[in-house]
N, C-alpha and C positions, 0 to 999 in steps of 0.2 A: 668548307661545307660543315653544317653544322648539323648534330643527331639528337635527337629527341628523342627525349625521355620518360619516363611515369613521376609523377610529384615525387619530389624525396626531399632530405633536409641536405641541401647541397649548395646553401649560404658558408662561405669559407671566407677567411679563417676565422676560427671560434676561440676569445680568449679564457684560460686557463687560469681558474681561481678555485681557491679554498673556501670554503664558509665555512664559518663556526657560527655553532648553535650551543644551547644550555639547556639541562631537563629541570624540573620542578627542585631538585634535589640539588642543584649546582653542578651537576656535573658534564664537562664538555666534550663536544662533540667535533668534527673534523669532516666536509664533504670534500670530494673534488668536484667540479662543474664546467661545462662548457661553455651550454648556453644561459649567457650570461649578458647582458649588457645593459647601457643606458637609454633608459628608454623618454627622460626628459630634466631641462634643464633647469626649469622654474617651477616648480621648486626640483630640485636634485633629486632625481628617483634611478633605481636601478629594478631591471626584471631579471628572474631568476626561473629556469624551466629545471622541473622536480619531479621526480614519478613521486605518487604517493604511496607507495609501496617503501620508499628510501625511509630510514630512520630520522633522517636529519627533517624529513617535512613532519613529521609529527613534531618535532622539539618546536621547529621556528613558526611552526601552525599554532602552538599553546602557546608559546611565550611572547609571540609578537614581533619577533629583533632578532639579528643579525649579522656577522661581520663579514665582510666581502676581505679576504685576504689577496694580494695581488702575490704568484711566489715569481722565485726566479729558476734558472736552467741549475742552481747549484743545489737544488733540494727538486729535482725532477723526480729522481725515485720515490722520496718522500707523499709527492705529490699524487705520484701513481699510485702509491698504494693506499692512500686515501682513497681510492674513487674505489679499489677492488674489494676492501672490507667492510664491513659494516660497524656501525658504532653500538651496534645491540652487542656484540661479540665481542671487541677487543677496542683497550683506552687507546686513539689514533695518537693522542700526546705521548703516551709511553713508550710506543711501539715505534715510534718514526725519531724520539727525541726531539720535535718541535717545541718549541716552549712558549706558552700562552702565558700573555700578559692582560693587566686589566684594564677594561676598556673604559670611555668617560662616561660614555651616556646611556649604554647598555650593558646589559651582565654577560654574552656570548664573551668571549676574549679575543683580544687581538694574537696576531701569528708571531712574535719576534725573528725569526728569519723571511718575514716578508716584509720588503720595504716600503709597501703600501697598504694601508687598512682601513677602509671603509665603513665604518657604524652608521647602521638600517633599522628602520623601523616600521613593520609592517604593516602596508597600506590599505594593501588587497590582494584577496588568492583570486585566479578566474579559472578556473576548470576548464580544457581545453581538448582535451584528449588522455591519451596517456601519460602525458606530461600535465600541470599544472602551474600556471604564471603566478608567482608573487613577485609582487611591487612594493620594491622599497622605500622609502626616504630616505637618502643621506642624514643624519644627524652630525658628522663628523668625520673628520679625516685625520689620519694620522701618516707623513710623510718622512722617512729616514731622512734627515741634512745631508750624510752623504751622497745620496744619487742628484742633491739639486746643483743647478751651475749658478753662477755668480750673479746672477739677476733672479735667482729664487725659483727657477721653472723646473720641470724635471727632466733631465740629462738621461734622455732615455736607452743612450750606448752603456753609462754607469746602470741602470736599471735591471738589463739581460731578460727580460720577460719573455714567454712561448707561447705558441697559440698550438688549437687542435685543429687537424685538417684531417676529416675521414678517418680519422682513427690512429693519426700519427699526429706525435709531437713535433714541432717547427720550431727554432729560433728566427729572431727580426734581427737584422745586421748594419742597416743604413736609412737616414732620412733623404727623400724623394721628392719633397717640398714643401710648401707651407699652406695652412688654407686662406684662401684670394691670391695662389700666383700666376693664375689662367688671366688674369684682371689687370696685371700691372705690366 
């Protein structure tokens, strides 16, 4: 039996990313984010939901661009405390020791302990509520060699990635199948 509920945001799991943003002045920024995902393939976009009240939607609202950081479970605290502080307040890169690298096609910075980074370039904001969707472009990707397997894809056990569920952090442990294995 199932129980019915009032609407709520009860889409799970929600992956766990970092974005970096830059202010007019160069200086970078660190969110944590949940909702986050791909929202289309041709051309490569990602959406990102933002209160506007966060600092980081002012930076990537001026400046246009974006880095979607993928982290792993071995910078979890890192990660967490990125989402608690603000970038008005305290450098998220100093305080966490993450180390920002430069990106190719945008000024935000890549994460170097994430082995995934993403370069966006902002499409469109849509106002939605209390949240606000901006819509990325891909411009670029940056992949660690380490986490790929021997045919260049990504080896997602070498990976270690978390998603959020309700307000808890989760690890992923095993693959389940492929997509088209319902078909063959």
């Amino acid at each position: 039996m199932k129980v019915k509920r009032d609407p709520w945001t009860a889409l799970f799991p929600c992956p766990v990313v970092l974005v970096t943003s830059v202010d007019s002045e160069g200086n970078h920024n660190i969110v944590t984010l949940a909702w986050a995902g791909t929202v289309c393939s041709d051309p490569p976009m990602l959406g990102l939901g933002i209160r506007p009240h966060r600092y980081s939607y002012k930076l990537i609202e001026d400046s246009g661009e974006f880095v979607v950081n993928l982290p792993t479970v071995d910078i979890l605290k890192e990660v967490d405390f990125c989402g608690m502080v603000s970038g008005k307040d305290v450098d998220k890169f100093s305080e966490t020791r993450l180390t920002p690298e430069p990106a190719e096609k945008v000024k935000p910075p890549l994460i170097l302990e994430c082995p995934v980074n993403i370069e966006c370039i902002l499409k469109r904001k849509i106002p939605l509520g209390v949240h606000h969707l901006f819509l990325g472009e891909i411009v670029s990707v940056h992949v660690n060699q380490d986490i790929l397997d021997e045919n260049g894809k990504l080896d997602f056990n070498k990976v270690a990635p978390f998603v959020y569920n309700q307000g808890e952090y989760w690890s992923l442990d095993r693959r389940l199948g492929v997509y088209g294995f319902s078909k063959k």
